[in-house]
Structures are given as C-alpha cells and as structure tokens.
N, C-alpha and C positions, 0 to 999 in steps of 0.2 A: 504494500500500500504506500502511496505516495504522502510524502510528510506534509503536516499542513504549519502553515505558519497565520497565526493571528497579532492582531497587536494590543498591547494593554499599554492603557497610559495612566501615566502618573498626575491623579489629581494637583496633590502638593508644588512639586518641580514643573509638569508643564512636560515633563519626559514622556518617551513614547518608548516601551520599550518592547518587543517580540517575542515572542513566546513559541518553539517548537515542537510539534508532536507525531512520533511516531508510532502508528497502530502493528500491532501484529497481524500477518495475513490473513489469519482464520479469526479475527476479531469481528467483520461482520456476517459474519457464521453463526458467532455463540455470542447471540446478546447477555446470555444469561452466565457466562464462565465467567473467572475473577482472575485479572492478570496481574503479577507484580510490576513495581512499577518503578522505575529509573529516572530520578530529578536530577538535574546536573547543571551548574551555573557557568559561564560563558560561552551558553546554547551559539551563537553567530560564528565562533571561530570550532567549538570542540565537535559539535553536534550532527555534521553530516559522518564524520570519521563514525563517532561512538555507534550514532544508530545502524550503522553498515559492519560493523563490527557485533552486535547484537545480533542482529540479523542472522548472518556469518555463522555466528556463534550456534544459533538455535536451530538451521537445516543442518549442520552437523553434529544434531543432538548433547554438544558437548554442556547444554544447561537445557535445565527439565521444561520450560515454558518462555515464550520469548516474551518482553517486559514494555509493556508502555513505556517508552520514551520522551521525556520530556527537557526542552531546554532555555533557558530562562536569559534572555539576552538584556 
C-alpha cells in the first residue's frame, strides 16, 4: 500500500508539520485485526528507508506481523 502523507499544523507556532503512514498490505483485508504499531520522529528524512525496511522485513517472515508505520515530520 502506498504511504499517505497528511499534514497537521500547529495551532500555537503557525507550523505545518506532516505526518507519514504506512498500512500493511492485508490491512484493508482485516478491518477487524490489530497491528503493532511503529512511531518514529524525523518521519521526512528516516521514513521512506524505515517503512521499506518493515516491509522487507515482514515478506520475509523475519517478524510475526508487519506494523503501522508512522512518521512524525
């Protein structure tokens, strides 16, 4: 699944800042399954690596469930 980006902004500052998500493939498969979930902060530079790396990770079984990605720019 293709990552979505939204943006949140900051009442106080006036900042705008983005927020990253990546779903697991079989996520809208199983409305009803519960996935772990990966938060990670400087989503803009770490976050295409990490989620490709999750990903990665989880068709080669090498971790039991592949994890909501999230990254926090």
């Amino acid at each position: 699944m293709n990552p979505i980006t939204t943006p949140l902004p900051d009442p106080v500052s006036g900042r705008q800042y983005e927020v990253y998500v990546s779903l697991p493939d079989d996520y809208a498969d199983n409305p009803d399954k519960r996935y772990p979930l990966l938060v990670m902060a400087d989503g803009g530079r770490a976050f295409p690596n990490l989620s490709c790396d999750v990903r990665a990770l989880a068709q080669k079984g090498a971790i039991a469930t592949e994890p909501i990605v999230v990254g926090l720019s």
